[in-house]
N, C-alpha and C positions, 0 to 999 in steps of 0.2 A: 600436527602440533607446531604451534609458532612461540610457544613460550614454555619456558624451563628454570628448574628452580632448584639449585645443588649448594651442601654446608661447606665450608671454609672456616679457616680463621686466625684470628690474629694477637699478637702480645699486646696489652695494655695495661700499662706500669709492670707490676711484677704478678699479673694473672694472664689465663687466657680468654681471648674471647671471639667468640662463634661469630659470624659472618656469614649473610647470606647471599649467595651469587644469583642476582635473575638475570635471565635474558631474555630479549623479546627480540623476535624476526618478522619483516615488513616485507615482505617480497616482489617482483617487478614495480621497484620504484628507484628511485634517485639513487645515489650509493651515499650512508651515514652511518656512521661507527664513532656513538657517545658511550662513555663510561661516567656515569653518575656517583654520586654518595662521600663525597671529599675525599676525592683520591691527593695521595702525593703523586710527585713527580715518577717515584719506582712504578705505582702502580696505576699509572697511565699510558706509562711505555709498556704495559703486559699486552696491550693490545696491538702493536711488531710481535714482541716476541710471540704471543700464541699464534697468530698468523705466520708465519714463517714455520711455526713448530707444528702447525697444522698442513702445510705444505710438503715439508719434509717426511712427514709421517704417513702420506700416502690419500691427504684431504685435499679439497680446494680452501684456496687462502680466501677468506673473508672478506679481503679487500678486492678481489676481482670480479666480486658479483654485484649485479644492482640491486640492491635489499637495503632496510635501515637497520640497525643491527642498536638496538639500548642494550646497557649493560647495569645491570645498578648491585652496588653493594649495601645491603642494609644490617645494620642502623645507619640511619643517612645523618645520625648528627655527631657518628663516630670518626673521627679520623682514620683513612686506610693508609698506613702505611709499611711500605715494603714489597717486594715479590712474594708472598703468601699466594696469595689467590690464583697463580698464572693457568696451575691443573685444574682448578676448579671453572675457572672461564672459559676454557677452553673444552670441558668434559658440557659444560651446560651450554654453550655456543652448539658443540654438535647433537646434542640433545634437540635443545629446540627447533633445529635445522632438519629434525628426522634424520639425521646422517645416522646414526648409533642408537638402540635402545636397552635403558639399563635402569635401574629401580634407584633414584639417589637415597631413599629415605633410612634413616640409620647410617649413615657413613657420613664422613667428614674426607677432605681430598685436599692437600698442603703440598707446596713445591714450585719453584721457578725452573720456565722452562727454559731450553738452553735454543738457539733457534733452529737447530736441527733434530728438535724431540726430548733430547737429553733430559732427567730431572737435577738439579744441582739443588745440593743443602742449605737448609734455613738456619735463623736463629729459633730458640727458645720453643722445642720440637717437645719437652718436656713437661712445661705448664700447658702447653697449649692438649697434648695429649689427657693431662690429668683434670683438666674440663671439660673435652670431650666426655671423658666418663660420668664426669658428676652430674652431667645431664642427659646421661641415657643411653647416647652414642653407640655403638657394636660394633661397626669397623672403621678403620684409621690408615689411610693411603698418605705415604711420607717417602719421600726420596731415598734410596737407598742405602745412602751416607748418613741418613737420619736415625735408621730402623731401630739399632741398639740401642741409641737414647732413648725415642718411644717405649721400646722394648721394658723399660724399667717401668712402667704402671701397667698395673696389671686389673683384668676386666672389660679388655678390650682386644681387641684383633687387630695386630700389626700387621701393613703390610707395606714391603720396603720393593719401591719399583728402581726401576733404572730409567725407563722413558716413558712416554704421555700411551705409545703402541701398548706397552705391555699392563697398562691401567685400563686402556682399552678391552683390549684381547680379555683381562679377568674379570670384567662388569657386564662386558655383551651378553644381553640377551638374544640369543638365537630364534629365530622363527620357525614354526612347526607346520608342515601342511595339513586340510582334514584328518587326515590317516593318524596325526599326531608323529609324523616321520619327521625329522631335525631334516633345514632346507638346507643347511650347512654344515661341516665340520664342527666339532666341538673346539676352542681358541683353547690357547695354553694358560695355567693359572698362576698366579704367583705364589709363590708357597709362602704359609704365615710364619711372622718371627719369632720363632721362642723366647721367651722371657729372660731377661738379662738380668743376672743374679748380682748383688750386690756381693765386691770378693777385696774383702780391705789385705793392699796389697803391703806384702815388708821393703818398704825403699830403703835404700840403703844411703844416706848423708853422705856427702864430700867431707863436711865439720862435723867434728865430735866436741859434746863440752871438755873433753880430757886434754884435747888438741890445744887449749886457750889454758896459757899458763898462769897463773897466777890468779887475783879478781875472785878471792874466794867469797867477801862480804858480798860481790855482784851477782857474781853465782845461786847464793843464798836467796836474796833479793829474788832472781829472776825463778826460781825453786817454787817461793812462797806466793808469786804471782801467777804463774801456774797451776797452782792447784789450787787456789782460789778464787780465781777468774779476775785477778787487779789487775786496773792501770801502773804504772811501773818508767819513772824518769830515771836514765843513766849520765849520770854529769860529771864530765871529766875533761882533760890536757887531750888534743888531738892525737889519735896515733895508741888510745889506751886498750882499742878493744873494744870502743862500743858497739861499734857496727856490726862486729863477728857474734860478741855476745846475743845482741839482738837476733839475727837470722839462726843461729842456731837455736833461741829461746822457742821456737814454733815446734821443735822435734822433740821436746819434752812434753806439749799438752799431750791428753789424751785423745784416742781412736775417737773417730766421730761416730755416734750411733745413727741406725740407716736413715730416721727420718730429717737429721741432720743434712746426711750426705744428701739428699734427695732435694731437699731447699736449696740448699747450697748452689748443687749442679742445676738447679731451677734457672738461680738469679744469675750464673754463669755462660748459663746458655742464651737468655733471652740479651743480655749484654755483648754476645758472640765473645766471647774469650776461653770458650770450652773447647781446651787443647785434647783431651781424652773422652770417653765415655761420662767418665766419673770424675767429681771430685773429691778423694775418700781422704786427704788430710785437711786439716785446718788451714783456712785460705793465708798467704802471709803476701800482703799488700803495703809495697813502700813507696808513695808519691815523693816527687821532685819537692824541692821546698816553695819553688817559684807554681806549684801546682793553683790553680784556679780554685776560687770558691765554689763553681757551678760542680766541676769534676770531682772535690773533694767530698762535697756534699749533698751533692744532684740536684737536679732542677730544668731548668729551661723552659720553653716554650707549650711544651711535653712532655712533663717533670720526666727524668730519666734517672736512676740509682748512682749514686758516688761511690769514692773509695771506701767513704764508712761503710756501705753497705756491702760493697765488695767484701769486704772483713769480715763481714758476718759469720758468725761463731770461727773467729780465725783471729789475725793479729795485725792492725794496723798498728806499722812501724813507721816514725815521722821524726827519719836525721834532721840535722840543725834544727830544732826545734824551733826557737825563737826567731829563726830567719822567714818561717812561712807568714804571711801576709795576717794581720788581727785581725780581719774580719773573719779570716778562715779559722784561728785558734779559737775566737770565741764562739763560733758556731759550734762548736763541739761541744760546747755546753750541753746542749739537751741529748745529745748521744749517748757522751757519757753517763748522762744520770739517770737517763729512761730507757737507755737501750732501742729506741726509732728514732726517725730522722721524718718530722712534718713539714711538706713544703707547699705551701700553697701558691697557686696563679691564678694569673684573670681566666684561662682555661679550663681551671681543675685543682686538686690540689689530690697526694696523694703522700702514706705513711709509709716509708720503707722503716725494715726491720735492723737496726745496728747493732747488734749484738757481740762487742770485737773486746779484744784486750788490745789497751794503747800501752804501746812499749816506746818513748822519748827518746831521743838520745840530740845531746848537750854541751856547748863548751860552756866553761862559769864567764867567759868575758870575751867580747869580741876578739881578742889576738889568742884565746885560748889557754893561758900562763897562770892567771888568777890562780894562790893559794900551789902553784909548783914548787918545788923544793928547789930544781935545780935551775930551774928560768925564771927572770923576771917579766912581772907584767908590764906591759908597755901601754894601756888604756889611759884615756886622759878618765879624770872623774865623771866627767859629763859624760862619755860613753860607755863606759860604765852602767852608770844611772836608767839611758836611754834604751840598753841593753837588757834592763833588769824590769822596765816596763814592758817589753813588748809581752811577758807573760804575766796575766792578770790575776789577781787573789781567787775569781773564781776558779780559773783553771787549775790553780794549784792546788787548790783546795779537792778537786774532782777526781786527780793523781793521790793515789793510795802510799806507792812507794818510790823516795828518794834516796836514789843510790849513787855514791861517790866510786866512779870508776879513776882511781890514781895512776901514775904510773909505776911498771913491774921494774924489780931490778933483773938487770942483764943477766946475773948468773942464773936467775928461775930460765930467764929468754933462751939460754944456752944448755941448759939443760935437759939431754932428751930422752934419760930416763927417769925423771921426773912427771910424773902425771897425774891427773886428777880424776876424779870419777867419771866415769862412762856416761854418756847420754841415756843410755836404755838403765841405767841403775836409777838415776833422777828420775826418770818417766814411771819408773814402778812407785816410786813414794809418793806421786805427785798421784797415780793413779789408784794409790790406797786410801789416800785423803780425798779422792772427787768421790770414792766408793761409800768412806763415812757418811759425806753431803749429801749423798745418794738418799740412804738410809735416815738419814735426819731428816728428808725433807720428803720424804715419800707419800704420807696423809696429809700432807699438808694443804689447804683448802688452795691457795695458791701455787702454780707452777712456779717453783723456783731448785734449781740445780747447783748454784754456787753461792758458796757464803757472802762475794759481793752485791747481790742480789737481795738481800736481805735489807726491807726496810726497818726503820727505827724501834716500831712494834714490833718486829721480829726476832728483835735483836734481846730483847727482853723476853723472849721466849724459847731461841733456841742458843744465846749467848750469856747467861746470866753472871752478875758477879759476885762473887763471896764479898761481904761486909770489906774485909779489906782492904782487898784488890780493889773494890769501888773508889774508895780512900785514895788508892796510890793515883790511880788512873786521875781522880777528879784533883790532885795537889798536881800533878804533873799538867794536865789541860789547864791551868790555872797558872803554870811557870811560864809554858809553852806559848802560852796565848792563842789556845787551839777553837775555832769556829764549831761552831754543832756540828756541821758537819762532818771537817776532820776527829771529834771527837768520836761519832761513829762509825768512820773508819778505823780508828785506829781497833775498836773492840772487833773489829771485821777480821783486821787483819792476824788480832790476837788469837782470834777463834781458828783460823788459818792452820796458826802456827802449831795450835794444841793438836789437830787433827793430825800436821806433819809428825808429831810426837806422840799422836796416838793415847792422847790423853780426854778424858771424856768433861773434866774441866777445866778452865782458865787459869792461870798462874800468874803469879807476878814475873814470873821469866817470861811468860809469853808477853806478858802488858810491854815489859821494859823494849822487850824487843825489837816489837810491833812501834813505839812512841822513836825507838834510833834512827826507824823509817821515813819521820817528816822533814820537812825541807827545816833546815838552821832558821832561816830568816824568811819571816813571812811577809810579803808585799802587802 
């Protein structure tokens, strides 16, 4: 045999996808070692590393023989990029060389080699295993830093190696003489990896909401965003709190259900920022203000997933608001309103999923004094004005709730028996009202899980209002000067509020409530 043909494969955008390794061998001739199929630069240099890794391991290195050696990855109109493929070049290089014989069909083989055999861990072991399945696949050879993450789909056969020998040793086929007597020893196997259970763990916080004194209406605010799935701006004097309110607001949503965790740790893995097995809380993602449009929102060359998507069913939190660059605020636009992120190039184009709560945080004026009691502002008008531009009518519009975080007085600051509710007491009410949504929306023809979710049509269905309440709501949109759209958020967020109260309809306490939430002054 001079030609051999073994599965691979590799992440593209936020799936996986199958790769096929050929090799073909030319024997007493020149010496030529091509890799074909748009490799990157990673996986161009797999052809050192396998060759060194094949040395080490007890082979002749490919480069000291006279043979032409192709290598081709297909789809050849895919881009290869990364060390993916190193075991697999390297298992079908000695394949078709007759060094080794062993059945590829049904198995898939992932992992860079290290130059002495070694396997070292990839990205995105997780989507890429969960396509192996959906197309039939039965075993899954993954570096052994990889295996528990593989481990989490189930329907296929893990198997977590440590070097290129011991993938060897458990794929050889041994040869038999007539007699049907084994000419060899039986090799050693690697034993398969049991199924990695999904085990939502109890972390324990540095911050408690009790720990932050004072900030009761922010508190409330961040309450009623939570358990409704709203966007949520904090606007206040430096120094008030926002930032602690914000990182602690993520230890109030609730538990993520498995298929959650399981996308999640998807889009975390194929990004390489998967610090653990799992990702079992809601991701809480806070870029720089000076953060890039590409980063914030993904893209490139290779559309690649942003921080919105990072957030994904978690909380992109974004200090100084108004300082990040407007091309970046306005792009959020479709984030916020559709929950993906479309980005198209002359290469591709491709939908990431954003599914996040944007939690703001805010000074009202560039020196941050605006509207202080005990400081004055120091702003000329004009910056001011220039200040009040950089966030545009539709953004605001897109933000469900506006909260004024003030400042506390010193005796609350100094007082430390003084406390306010517990973080896990907020998280039960927050998780009695995702329980209502649950139930309200359970036949529902469309998937939807939170009340901000809920289009217009919806909203007259699972939001209706008593003769009244429509009255108060539509004289108040009407003082207000509130847009369609804020108009239905506000019913969003009214609906919110009755759930937090456990009421099966709307109030005018809840209308008034929910209408305290929009910005003063509309742009």
């Amino acid at each position: 045999m001079s030609f051999a043909r073994v599965h691979s494969a590799q992440t593209h955008l936020l799936k996986g996808k199958i790769v096929t390794v050929e090799v073909d061998i030319t024997k007493n001739t020149l010496h030529a070692f091509t890799l074909v199929g748009l490799p990157d630069k990673a996986v161009d240099e797999s052809k050192d590393r396998m060759s060194s890794a094949l040395k080490n391991s007890g082979f002749k290195s490919p480069k000291n023989q006279n043979q032409k050696i192709v290598i081709s990855l297909s789809p050849a109109d895919l881009k290869k990029e990364g060390p993916y493929f190193d075991l697999a070049i390297a298992l079908a290089y000695l394949l078709s060389g007759e060094e080794i014989d062993f059945d590829p069909k049904g198995k898939i083989f992932l992992g860079e080699l290290s130059l002495n055999g070694e396997l070292q861990p990839i990205k995105g072991v997780l989507p890429l295993t969960e396509q192996a399945v959906r197309l039939g696949y039965k075993e899954i050879f993954v570096p052994i830093a990889n295996a528990e993450e593989a481990a989490l789909v189930h329907g296929i056969t893990i198997y977590g190696a440590k070097t290129l020998k011991e993938v060897i040793d458990h794929i050889y086929r041994i040869k038999y003489d007539k007699n049907g007597n084994p000419l060899e020893k039986e090799r050693p196997k690697i034993v398969a990896q049991k199924p990695t259970e999904i085990i939502h763990k109890n972390i324990i916080h540095d911050i408690d909401f009790s720990d932050i004194r004072g900030q009761e209406s922010a508190k409330r605010g961040l309450e009623i965003a939570a358990a409704g799935g709203h966007n949520i701006a904090l606007s206040g004097p430096p120094g008030t709190g926002k930032t602690m309110l914000a990182r602690v607001f993520s230890h109030i949503l609730p538990e993520l259900p498995n298929d959650d965790i399981l996308e999640i740790t998807g889009i975390h893995s194929i990004v390489g920022l998967l610090e653990d097995t799992l990702v079992t809380e809601p991701p809480f993602r806070a870029p720089h203000h000076t953060a890039s449009y590409v980063s914030m929102i993904g893209g490139g060359t290779n559309p690649k997933p942003g921080e919105v998507t990072l957030a994904h069913k978690g909380v992109l939190f974004l200090d100084e608001f108004p300082e990040f660059e407007k091309r970046v605020l306005e792009a959020l636009r479709q984030p916020l309103e559709d929950n993906i992120v479309s980005i198209s190039r002359a290469r591709g184009s491709a939908i990431f999923p954003s599914n996040f709560i944007l939690v703001a945080a805010m000074n009202p004026c560039p020196c941050g004094n605006k509207g202080n009691k005990d400081k004055a502002c120091i702003c000329k008008p004009s910056d001011l004005e220039r200040y009040n531009r950089r966030i545009s009518g539709p953004i605001i519009d897109r933000i469900d709730l506006w909260v004024t975080v003030g400042n506390v007085d010193y005796r609350k600051l100094s007082d430390l028996a003084s406390t306010g509710e517990k973080t896990q007491t907020i998280k039960n009410r927050v998780k009695d009202a995702r329980l209502i949504q649950e139930k309200r929306f359970k036949n529902y023809k469309r998937k939807i899980k939170t009340n901000s979710e809920m289009n217009a049509k919806e909203l007259g269905i699972f939001a209706p209002l008593a003769p009244n309440i429509k009255q108060l709501l539509n004289d108040s949109a009407e003082r207000l000067a509130l847009s369609a759209r804020a108009y239905h958020r506000v019913i969003k967020i009214a609906r919110t509020i009755a759930d937090l109260d456990n009421k099966e309809e709307i109030s005018s306490n809840h209308i008034l409530e929910a209408l305290q939430y929009r910005p003063k002054v509309q742009n």
